[in-house]
N, C-alpha and C positions, 0 to 999 in steps of 0.2 A: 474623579474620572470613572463612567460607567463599565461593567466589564466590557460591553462592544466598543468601547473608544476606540479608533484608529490610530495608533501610533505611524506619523508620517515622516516620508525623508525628508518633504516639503511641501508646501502650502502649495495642497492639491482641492482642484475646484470639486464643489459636490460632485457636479451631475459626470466625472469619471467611474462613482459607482453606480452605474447604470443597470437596467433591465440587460442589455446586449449581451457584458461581460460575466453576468452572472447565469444568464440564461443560454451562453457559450459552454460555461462552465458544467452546467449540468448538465449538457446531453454528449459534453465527452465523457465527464465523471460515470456519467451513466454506464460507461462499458465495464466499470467495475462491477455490477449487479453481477452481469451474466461468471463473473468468476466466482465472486462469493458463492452464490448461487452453485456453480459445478464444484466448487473444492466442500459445499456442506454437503449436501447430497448424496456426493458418493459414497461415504463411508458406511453412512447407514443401507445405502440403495442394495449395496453388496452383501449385506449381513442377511435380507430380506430372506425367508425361505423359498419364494416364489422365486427370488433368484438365483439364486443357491438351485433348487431343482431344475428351472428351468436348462445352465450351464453345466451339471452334472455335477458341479462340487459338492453336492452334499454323498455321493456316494466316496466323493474321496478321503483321505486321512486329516486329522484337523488342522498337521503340517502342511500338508500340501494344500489344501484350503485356504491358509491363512496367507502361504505363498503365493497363489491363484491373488487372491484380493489386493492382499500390496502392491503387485504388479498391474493392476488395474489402477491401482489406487495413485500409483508413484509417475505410471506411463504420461500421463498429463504433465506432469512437473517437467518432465524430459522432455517433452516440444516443445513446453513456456521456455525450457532455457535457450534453447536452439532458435525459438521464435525471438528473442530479446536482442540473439546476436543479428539475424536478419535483419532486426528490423533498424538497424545502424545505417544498412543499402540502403530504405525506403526513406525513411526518414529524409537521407542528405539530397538523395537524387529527387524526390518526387513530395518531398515537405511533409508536416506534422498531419495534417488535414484529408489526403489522399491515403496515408499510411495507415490511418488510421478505420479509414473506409473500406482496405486490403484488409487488414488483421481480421475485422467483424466479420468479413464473408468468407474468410478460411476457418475463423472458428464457426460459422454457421455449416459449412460442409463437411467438417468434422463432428459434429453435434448430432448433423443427420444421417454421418455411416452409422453410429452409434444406436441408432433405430431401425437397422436390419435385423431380419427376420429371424437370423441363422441362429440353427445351434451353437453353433463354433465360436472362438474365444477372438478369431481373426478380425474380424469386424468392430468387437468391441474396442482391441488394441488400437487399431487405424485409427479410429475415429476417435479416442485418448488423446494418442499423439498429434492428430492433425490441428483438434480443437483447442489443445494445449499450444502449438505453435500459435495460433489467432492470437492468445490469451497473452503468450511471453510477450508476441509485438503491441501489441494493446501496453502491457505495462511499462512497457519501456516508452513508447511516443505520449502518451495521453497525461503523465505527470510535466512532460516540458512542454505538450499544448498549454496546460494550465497556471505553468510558471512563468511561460514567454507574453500571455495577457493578460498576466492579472497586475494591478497597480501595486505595489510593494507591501501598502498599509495593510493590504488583505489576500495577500500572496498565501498566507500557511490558510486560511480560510477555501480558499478557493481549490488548493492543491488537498486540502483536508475532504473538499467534496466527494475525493475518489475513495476514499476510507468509507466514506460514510455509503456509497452505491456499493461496496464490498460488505460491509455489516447489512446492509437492509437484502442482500439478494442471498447472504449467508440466513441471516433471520427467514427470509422465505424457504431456502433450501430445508431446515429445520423443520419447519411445522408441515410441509409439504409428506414428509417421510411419515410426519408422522399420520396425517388427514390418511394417505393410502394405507397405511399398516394398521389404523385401531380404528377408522371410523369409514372405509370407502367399504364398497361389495365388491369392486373387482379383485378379481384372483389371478393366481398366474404372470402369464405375460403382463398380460393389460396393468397389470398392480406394476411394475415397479420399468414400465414404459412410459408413464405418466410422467414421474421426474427428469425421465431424459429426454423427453417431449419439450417441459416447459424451457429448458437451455434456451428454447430459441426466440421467447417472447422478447425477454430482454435484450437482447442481441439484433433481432429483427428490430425493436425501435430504435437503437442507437443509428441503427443503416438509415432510416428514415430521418430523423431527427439531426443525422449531419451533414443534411444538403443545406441545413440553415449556417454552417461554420462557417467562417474566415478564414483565411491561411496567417499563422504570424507575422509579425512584421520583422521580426527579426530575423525569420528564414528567410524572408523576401529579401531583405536586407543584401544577405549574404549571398542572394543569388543575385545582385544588383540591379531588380526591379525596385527602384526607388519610390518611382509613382505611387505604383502598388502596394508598398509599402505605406506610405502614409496613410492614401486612401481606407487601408484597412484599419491602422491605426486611430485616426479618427473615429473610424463608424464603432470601432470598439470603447475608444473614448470620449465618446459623444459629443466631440470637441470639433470645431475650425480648424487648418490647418494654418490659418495666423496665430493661434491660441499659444500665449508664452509657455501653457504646460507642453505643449504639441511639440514647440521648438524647440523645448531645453530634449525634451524624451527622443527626438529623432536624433540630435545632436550626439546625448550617450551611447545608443547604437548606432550611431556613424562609427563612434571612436570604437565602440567596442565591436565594430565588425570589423573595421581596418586592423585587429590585433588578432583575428582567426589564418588561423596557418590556410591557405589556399589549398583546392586538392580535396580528395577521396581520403588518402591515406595518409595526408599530412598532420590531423588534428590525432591521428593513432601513433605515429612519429611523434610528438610533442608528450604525448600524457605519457609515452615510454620511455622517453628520454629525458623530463620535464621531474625533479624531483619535488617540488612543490604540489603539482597536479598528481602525482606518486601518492606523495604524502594521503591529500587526498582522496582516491580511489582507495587505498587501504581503508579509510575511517570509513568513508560507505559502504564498503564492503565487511568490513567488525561490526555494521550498526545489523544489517541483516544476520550474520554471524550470532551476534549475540541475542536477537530478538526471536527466532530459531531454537537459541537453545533456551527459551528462557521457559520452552515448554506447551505454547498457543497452537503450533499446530498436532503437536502431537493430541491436542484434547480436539482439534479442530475436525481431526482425520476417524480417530480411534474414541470418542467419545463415549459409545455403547460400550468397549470393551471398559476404557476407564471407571465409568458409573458402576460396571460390575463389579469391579478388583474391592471395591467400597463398603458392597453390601448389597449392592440394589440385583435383585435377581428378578420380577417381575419385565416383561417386556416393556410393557404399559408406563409403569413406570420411568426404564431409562430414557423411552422415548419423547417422556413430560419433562424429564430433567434436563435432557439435550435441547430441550425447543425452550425453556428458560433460560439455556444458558443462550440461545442465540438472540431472545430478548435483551436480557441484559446486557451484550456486547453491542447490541444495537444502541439504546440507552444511551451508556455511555460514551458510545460514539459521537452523539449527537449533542453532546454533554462537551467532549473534545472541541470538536467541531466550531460551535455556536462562542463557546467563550474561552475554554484554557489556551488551545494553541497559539492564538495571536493576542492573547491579554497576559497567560503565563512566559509563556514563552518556550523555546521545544527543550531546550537542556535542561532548564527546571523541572522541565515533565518528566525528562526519561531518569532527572535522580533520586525524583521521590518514586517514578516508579520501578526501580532498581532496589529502594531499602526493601519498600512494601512488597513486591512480589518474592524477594532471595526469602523475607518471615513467613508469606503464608506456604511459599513451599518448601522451606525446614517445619513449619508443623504438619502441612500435609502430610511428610513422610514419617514424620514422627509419630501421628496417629497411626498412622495404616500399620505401621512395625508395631507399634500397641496391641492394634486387633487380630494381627498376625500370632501376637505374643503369647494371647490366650486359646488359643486351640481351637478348636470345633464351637459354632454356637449354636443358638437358631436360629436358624434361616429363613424363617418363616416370617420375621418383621427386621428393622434395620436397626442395627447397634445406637449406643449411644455415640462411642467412637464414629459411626459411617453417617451420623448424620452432623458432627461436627465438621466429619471429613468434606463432606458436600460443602458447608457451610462455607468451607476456606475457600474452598474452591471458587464458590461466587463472590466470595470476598477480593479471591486473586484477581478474578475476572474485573472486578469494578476499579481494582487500579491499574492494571495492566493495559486493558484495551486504551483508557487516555493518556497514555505515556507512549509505553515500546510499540503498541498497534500499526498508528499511521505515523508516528512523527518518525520514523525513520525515511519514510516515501517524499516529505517534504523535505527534509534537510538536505537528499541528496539530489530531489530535484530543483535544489537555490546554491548550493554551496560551491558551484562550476561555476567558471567565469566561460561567458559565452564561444571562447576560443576553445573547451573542451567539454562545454554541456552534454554535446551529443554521447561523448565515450564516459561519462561519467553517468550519465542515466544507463548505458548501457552495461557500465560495468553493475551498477545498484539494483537491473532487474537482474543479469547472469547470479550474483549473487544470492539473490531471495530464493530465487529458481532451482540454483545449486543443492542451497542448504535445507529449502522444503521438502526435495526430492529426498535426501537423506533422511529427514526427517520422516517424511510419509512410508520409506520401505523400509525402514526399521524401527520403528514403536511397537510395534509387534515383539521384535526380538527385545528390547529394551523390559519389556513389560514380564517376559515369560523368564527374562534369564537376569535383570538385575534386584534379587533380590524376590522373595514372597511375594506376591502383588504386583511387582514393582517395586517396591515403597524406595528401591536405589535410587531410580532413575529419578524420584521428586527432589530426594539430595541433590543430585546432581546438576538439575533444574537452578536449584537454591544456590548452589556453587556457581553456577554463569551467572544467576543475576546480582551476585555481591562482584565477580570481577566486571561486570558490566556497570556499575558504580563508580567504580575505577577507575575503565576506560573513559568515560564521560566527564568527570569530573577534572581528569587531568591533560583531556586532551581534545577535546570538543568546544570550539566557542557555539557562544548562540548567534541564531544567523537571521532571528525575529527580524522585519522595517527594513534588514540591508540590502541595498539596491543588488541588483544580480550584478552589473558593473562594478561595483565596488567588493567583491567578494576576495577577489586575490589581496587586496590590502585588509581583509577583516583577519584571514589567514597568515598574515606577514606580522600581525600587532601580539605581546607576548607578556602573560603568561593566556592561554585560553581564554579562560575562565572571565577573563577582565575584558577582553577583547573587543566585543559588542557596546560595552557603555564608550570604551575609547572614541570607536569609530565614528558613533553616531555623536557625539560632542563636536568631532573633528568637521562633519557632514552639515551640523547646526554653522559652526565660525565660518563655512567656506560661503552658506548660503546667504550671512548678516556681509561676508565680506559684496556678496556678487552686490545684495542689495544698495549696498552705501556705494557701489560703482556704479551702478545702475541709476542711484538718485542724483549724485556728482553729474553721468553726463546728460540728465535730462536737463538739470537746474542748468549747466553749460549751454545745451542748446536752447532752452529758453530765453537766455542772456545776450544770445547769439541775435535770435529771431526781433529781440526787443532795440 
């Protein structure tokens, strides 16, 4: 079996992987750009001296500096979470496709308070927070656009696509900082108006590019436009609506819409009251939790400053180191993407990248406390220590990003059984939102107060991703091929771990059973007809 082999729930015709469904897929995934894009950017954008002058923080103290920037830095996080919870309203009342066409044009007009003239700090904040709400409802709808149409076999592919428009618009953010900082002639404003300029390319083509969507058929469903429903089905499966795949797939979302609690407020009644759907909201909510602390965004946010703690005191420099690392997370993103997540499988991923990431940062920290050890050096070229230190660090980065990166975005947007998708994507973006925000306004203090360097905080790193091991291992099945219908019985089957070979066995006997009933009453009615 090739690694792109399609592992199926059932004998599905080619032409379901279609140009439609994949070409659907990328120009929602695509909204991921414009975030990658805003969460690489900033860090550096703010470090700028152009900016720094222009805002007047370089006259102020380097505490109040660094609190100045965090708060620039974190403001975004705090309308993506606030936007994740709205977008629960759009979503139900006005479907994936619409909400999604909302999100893009609130974070376009937060993108461009962001490019007022003003001295003042007010402008920059507004337009943080506004662009950040776009962003939170972006991440909560555009992972269940992409799970509600993609065919099962290539479900973590297709939801993997939003990872992958986050790494390439993060990769762009990266080298962007750096084109204006070593190698533009503008100065000033104009120098570090450029990166908050481009926010809006990516952004502006998603608006464009999703008058081609379709609305799910599953929302249709639920809103009992039937017709509609198929119809859209179809065009996305590029199937008849006499097609036995067409009938059995409307069939499952009949059943599985007649089990959604009716109402606004019913399916938030259900996951509160619902200890199974409990259960799960917590594990989505530990998968962000723990991928959070595993250390990604602190390097995602505060890069410059980390390069520094290391050795690297050239500007030139951190800013070559930072635009490799967003290479490289690119890389192997597209490395995730193309063949582990639906050939490994997502639990497999997140245990090997649990051993590998807790090793390379217990030696991260264990160098840096090294070169702490030794006192004063010269600073004129970089240790042997800080270039091991680097070393790990892109060592971290090559197993990290295809393990804990994106598969936590897919797991949580498959693992809901369609009567509480919606609160379950919404709890998994509240979450990420939550914990980056934490994350972005305090690595600063993390960095100045745990420890010389830092070198605490990389323990500490190292200490989430061995309990994240843990977690996963003991408590996470894999949710690779299983039907989204079938998801409340993957979570019912026990010990975890074993969970997914059970089901899919179970899924194999039911379809040999349909088929031997199926050839019984054909041979009957030919017996009939003779």
């Amino acid at each position: 079996m090739g690694v792109l082999a399609k592992i199926e729930d059932r004998p599905t015709p080619p032409c379901v992987y279609n140009w439609r469904v994949y070409l659907s897929a990328v120009v929602a995934a695509f909204s991921s750009c414009m975030i990658g894009y805003t969460t690489s950017f900033i860090g550096t954008t703010v470090a700028l001296d152009s900016f720094q002058e222009y805002y007047g923080l370089d006259k102020l103290s380097d505490s109040k500096s660094s609190f100045i920037s965090a708060n620039i830095v974190s403001l975004f996080q705090a309308g993506a979470f606030f936007g994740s919870i709205f977008a629960y309203t759009t979503s139900y009342f006005l479907g994936r496709r619409a909400s999604i066409w909302i999100f893009i044009t609130i974070f376009l007009v937060g993108a461009g308070i962001t490019l007022s003239p003003s001295h003042t700090l007010g402008p920059l904040y507004a337009g943080r927070v506004i662009s950040g709400f776009g962003v939170g409802g972006c991440t909560m709808v555009v992972p269940i656009f992409l799970s509600e149409i993609a065919p099962p076999a290539i479900r973590g592919r297709l939801v993997g696509l939003y990872e992958l428009g986050w790494q390439t618009g993060g990769l762009v953010g990266f080298w962007i900082i750096f084109g204006v900082s070593e190698s533009s002639p503008l100065t000033g404003r104009d120098q570090f108006l450029v990166p908050f300029a481009i926010q809006l390319v990516p952004a502006g083509m998603v608006l464009i590019g999703s008058v081609m969507l379709r609305e799910t058929p599953r929302w249709l469903f639920s809103k009992g436009r039937r017709e509609q429903a198929i119809k859209n089905l179809c065009w996305i499966r590029n199937l008849e609506p006499t097609d036995q795949y067409i009938i059995e797939e409307v069939e499952m979302m009949e059943a599985a819409n007649d089990e959604i609690p009716k109402g606004f407020f019913q399916p938030i009644k259900l996951a509160l009251t619902d200890r199974k759907i409990l259960w799960r909201l917590f594990l989505g909510h530990m998968l962000f939790v723990l991928q959070n602390f595993s250390g990604i965004n602190a390097i995602n946010y505060y890069s410059p400053t980390i390069f520094r703690t290391m050795g690297i005191n050239s500007n030139y420099t951190v800013d070559l180191m930072t635009g490799i690392f967003g290479v490289l997370k690119t890389v192997m993103t597209v490395l995730w993407l193309t063949v582990l997540v639906d050939k490994w499988g997502r639990r497999q991923l997140l245990v090997y990248g649990s051993i590998a990431g807790a090793s390379c940062m217990y030696i991260i920290g264990a160098l840096i406390t090294a070169k702490v050890g030794q006192g004063n050096q010269d600073t004129s070229h970089l240790s042997s220590q800080g270039i091991a230190t680097i070393v790990m660090v892109y060592l971290w980065t090559t197993f990290y990003i295809p393990s804990w990166n994106g598969t936590p975005w897919v797991i949580n947007s498959e693992m809901f059984s369609t009567a509480s998708r919606n609160v379950g994507q919404v709890s998994a973006s509240m979450a990420n939102w939550l914990w980056t925000f934490i994350i972005a306004r305090f690595t600063p203090d993390m960095i100045s107060g745990m420890g010389p360097d830092g070198c605490g905080m990389y323990f500490f790193f190292a200490g989430m991703s061995t309990l994240s091991l843990l977690f996963v291992w003991y408590l996470l099945p894999e949710t690779k091929s299983v039907p989204l219908d079938k998801m409340n019985r993957l979570f019912e089957i026990q010990p975890p771990r074993k969970a997914q070979p059970i089901l899919m066995q179970e899924l194999q006997d039911e379809n040999l059973e349909m088929s031997v009933a199926n050839g019984k009453r054909m041979s009957q009615s030919s017996e009939h007809r003779a």
